[in-house]
C-alpha positions as CSV (number, residue, x, y, z in Angstrom):
1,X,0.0,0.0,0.0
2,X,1.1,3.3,-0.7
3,X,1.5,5.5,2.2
4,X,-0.2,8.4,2.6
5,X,1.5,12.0,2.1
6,X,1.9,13.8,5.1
7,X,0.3,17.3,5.5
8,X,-0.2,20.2,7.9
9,X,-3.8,21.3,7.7
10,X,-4.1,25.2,9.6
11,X,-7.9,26.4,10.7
12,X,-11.0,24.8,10.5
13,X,-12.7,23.4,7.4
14,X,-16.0,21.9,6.5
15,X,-16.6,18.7,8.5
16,X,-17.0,16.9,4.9
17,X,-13.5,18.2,4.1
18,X,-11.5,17.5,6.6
19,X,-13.4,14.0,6.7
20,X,-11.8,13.7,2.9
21,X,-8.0,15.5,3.9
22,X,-8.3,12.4,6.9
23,X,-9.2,10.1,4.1
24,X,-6.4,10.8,1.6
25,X,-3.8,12.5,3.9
26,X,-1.6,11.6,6.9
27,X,-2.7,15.3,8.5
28,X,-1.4,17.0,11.2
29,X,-3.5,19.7,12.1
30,X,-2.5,22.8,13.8
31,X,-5.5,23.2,16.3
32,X,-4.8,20.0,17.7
33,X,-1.8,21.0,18.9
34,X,0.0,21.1,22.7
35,X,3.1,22.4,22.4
36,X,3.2,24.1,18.2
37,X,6.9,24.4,18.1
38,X,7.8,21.3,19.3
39,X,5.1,19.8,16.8
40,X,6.9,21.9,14.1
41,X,9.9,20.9,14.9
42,X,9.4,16.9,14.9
43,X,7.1,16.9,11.8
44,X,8.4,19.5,9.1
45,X,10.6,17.6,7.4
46,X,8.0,15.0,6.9
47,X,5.7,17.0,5.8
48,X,4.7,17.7,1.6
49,X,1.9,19.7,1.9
50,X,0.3,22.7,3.6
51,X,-4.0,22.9,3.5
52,X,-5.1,26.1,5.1
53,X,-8.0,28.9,5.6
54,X,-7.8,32.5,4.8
55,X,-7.3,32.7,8.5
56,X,-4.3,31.4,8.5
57,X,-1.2,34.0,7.5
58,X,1.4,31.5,5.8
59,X,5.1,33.5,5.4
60,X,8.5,32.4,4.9
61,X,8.9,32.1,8.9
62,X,6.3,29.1,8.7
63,X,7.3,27.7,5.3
64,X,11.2,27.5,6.8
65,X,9.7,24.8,9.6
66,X,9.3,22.6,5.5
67,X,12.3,22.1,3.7
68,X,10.4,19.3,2.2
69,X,7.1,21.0,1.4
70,X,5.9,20.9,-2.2
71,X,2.3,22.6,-2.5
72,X,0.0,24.8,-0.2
73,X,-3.3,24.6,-1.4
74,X,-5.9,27.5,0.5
75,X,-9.1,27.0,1.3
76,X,-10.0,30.8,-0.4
77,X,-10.0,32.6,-3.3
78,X,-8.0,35.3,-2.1
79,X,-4.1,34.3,-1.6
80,X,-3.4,37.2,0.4
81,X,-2.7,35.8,3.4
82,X,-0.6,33.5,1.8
83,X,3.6,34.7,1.0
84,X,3.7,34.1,-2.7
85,X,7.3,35.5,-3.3
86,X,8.3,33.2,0.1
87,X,6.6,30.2,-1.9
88,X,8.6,31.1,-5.0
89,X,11.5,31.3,-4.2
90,X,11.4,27.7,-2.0
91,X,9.5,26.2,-5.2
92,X,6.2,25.6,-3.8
93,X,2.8,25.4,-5.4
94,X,0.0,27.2,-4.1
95,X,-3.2,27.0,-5.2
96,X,-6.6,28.3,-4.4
97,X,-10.3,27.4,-5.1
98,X,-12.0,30.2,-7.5
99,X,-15.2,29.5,-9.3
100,X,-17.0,27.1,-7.6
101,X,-18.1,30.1,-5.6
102,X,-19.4,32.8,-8.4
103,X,-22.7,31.6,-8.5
104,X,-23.0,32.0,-4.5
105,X,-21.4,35.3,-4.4
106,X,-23.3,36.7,-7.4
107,X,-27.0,35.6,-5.2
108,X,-25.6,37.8,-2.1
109,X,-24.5,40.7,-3.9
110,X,-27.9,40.6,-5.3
111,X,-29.0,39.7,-1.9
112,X,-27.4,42.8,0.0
113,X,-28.6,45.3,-3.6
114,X,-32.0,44.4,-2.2
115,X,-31.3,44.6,1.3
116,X,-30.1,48.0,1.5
117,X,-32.3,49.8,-1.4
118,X,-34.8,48.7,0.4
119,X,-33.4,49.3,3.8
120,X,-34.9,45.7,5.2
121,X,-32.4,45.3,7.6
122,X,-33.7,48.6,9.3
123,X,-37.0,48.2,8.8
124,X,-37.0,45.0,10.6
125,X,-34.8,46.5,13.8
126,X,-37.4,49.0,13.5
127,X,-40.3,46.6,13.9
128,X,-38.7,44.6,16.9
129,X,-38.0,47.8,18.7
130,X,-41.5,48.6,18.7
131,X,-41.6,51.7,16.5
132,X,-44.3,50.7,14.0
133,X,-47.1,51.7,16.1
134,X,-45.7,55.7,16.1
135,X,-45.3,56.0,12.5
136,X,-44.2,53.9,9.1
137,X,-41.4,53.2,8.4
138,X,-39.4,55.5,6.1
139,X,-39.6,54.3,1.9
140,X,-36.6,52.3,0.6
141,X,-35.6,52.5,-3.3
142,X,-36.6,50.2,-5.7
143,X,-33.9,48.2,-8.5
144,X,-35.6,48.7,-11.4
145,X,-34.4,51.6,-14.4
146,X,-31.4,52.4,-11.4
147,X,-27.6,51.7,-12.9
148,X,-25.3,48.8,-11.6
149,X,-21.7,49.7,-11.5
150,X,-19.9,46.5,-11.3
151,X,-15.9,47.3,-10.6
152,X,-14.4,44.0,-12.1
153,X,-16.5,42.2,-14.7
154,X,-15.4,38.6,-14.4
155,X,-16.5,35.0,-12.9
156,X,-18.5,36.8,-10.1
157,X,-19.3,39.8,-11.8
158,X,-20.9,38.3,-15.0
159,X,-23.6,36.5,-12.9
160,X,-24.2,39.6,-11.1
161,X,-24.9,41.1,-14.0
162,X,-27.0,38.6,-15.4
163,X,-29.3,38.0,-12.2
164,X,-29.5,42.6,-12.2
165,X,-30.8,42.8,-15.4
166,X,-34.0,40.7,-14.5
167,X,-34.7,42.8,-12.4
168,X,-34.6,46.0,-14.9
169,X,-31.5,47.2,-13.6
170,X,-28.8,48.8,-16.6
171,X,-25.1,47.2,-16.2
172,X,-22.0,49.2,-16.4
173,X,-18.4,48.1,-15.6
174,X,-15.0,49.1,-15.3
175,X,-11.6,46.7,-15.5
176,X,-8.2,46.3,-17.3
177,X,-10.0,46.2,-20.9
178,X,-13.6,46.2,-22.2
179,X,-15.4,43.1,-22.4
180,X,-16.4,42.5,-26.5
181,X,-18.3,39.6,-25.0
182,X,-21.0,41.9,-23.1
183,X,-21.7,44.4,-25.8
184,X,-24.9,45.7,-23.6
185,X,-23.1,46.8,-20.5
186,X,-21.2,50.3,-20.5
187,X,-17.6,50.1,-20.5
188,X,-16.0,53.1,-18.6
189,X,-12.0,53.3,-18.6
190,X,-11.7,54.7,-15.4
191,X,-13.1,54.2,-12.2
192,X,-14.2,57.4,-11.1
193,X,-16.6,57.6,-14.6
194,X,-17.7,54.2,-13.3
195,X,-18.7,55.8,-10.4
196,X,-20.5,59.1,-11.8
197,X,-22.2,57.0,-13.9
198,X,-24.1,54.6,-11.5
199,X,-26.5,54.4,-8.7
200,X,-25.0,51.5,-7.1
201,X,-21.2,50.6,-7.4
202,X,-20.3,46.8,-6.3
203,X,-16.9,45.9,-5.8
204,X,-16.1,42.2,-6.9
205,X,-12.3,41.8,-7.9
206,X,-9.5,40.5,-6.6
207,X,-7.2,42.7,-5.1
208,X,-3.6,44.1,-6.2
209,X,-1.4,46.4,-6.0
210,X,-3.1,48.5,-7.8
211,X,-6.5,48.2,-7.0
212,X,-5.7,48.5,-3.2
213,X,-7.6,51.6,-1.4
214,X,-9.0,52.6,-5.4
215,X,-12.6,52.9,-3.8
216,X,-10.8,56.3,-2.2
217,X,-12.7,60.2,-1.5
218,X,-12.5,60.8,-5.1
219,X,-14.4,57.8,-6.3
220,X,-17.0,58.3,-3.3
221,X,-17.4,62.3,-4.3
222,X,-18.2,60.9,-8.0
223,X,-20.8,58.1,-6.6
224,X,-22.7,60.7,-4.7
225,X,-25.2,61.2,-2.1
226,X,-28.0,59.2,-4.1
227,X,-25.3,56.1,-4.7
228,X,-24.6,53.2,-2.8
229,X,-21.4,51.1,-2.5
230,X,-21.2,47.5,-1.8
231,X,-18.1,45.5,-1.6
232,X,-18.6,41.7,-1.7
233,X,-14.0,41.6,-2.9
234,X,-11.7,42.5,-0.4
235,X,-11.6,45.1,2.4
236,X,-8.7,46.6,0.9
237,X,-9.9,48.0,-2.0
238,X,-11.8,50.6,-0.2
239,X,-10.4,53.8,1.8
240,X,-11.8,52.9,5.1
241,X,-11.5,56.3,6.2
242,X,-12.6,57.9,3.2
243,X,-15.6,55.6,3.1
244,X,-16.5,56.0,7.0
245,X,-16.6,60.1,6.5
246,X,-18.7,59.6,3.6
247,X,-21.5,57.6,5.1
248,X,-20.7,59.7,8.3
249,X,-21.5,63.1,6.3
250,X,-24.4,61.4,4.2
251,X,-21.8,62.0,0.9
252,X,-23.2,58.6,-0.2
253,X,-26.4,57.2,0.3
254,X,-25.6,53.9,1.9
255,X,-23.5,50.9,1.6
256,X,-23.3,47.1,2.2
257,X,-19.8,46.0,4.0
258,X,-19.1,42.1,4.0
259,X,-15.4,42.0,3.7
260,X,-13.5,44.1,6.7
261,X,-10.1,45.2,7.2
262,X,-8.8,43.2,10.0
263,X,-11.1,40.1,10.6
264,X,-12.8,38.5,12.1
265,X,-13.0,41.6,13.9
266,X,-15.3,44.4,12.8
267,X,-15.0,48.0,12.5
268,X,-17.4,48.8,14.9
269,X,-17.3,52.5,13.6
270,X,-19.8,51.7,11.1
271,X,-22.2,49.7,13.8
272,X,-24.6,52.7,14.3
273,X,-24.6,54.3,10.6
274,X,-27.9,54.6,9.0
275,X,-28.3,52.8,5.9
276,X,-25.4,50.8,6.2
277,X,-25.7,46.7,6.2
278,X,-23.0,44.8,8.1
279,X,-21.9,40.7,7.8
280,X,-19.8,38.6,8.6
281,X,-17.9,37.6,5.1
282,X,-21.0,35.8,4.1
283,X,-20.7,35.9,0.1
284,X,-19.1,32.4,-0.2
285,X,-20.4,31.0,2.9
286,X,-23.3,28.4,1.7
287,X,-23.3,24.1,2.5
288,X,-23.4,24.0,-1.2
289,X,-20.5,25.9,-1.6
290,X,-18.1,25.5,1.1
291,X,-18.5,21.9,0.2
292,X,-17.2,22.5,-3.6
293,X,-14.3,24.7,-2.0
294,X,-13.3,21.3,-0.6
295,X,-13.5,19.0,-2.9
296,X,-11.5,21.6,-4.9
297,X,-8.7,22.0,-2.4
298,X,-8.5,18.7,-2.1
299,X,-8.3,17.3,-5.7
300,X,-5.2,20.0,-6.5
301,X,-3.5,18.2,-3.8
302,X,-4.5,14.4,-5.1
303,X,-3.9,15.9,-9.0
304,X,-0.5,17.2,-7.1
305,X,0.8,14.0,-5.8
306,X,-0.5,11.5,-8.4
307,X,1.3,13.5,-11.1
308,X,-1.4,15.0,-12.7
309,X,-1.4,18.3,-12.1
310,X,-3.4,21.3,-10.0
311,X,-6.4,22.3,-11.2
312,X,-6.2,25.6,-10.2
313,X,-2.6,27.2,-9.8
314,X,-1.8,30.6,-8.1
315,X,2.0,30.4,-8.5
């Protein structure tokens, strides 16, 4: 029998997942561990392979504990918290899981476009704190005829798009390079002109060097005091600063925060903000597909070790 490769799993996965890392893996995982050095220190050369959350900060001071360690495969689309030059230059792999998660993503985005138009989230904190009987509730905005901005127009953003225009809403976009394939949508070269443009701006693209902190004053100014923001990427794309004065001094009309900038802890700066909806990092985060995260982690390590290949390579 062939024996297993030995990996170091870091966080907590899906109960089906780590039932199939047990299955195909010799796995050491982090959480169970006494005494973490000492663990480090007896296993590391051992071990081939890293499986880890988003959670989970991976830099070269880990990866030196591995002179032996071949792939890192993250539980995430992001890689951020992951030291792609440190992998590099050791020769590892990483990998991630994208796709398998656009259609959930899209069905939130949608989800919190509805939400705060409509200000449901309000209204219902309004109803259980017993103001209903003094007076209605204030009106919300409907979707229809209104503009979707959509800053990155690809996996994620596509089915956005698609699932917006049922409901009447007109799709514009900004990215790298116009999209020949979506002849319908409004292509605008910068991001400000996205933003002037739109009634509601949703940020779904992966972050970079050059996208970091590009939701700034300037693109808030141009998105105005009838447009919302919604950011469904990564924290880091938006000003956090810029973004709290704006909702602060009612420069924008409202906006939907899923992503924040040092979680799992929340800015709790934006807790008492009118029309502003708060959660937890909840645009992946269904059974469905959490599960197909897994299985996709978990096949670039089998396609890894059985010579194969990775499905889906970062580096």
């Amino acid at each position: 029998m062939t024996e297993k490769p030995e990996i170091f799993a870091r966080g907590r996965f899906p109960d089906p997942t780590e039932e199939l890392l047990e299955q195909h893996f010799n796995v050491h995982w982090e959480r169970r561990a006494d005494d973490r050095a000492r663990m480090l220190a007896d296993i590391g050369p051992r071990i081939r392979a890293i499986a880890t959350t988003s959670a989970q900060r991976t830099g070269g001071d880990l990866l030196d504990y591995f002179p032996n360690l071949e792939i890192l495969s993250t539980f995430s689309v992001g890689y951020e918290h992951v030291d792609i030059p440190a992998a590099r230059s050791r020769k590892i792999l990483v990998t991630n899981t994208p796709d398998v998660l656009n259609e959930c993503v899209a069905d939130f985005a949608i989800g919190q476009t509805i939400m705060l138009l409509r200000r449901m989230g309000e209204g219902e904190r309004y109803l259980r704190a017993g103001q209903w009987p003094k007076g209605a509730f204030p009106l919300g905005a409907h979707l229809g005829g209104r503009t979707l901005g959509l800053y990155g127009l690809g996996g994620i953003g596509s089915r956005i798009a698609t699932r917006a225009t049922a409901f009447g809403m007109k799709i514009a976009y900004h990215g790298r390079r116009r999209r020949p394939e979506y002849p319908d949508y409004a292509y605008h070269d910068t991001l400000v002109g996205l933003a002037k443009a739109c009634d509601v701006l949703i940020a779904v693209l992966h972050p970079s060097p050059e996208t970091i902190g590009s939701i700034n004053a300037e693109v808030l100014e141009a998105l105005g005091p009838k447009g919302y923001l919604i950011n469904v990427a990564r924290a880091s794309i938006v000003d956090r600063d810029a973004l709290l004065h704006a909702l602060q001094n009612k420069t924008i009309a409202g906006a939907a925060i899923d992503v924040f900038w040092n979680e799992p802890n929340a800015d709790t700066a934006f807790f008492d903000l009118e029309r502003v909806v708060l959660t937890p990092h909840q645009g992946g985060a269904s059974v469905e597909t959490r599960a197909a995260m897994g299985r996709l982690m978990v096949d670039n390590l089998l396609g890894h070790f059985s010579g194969q290949g990775v499905l889906t390579p970062v580096s």
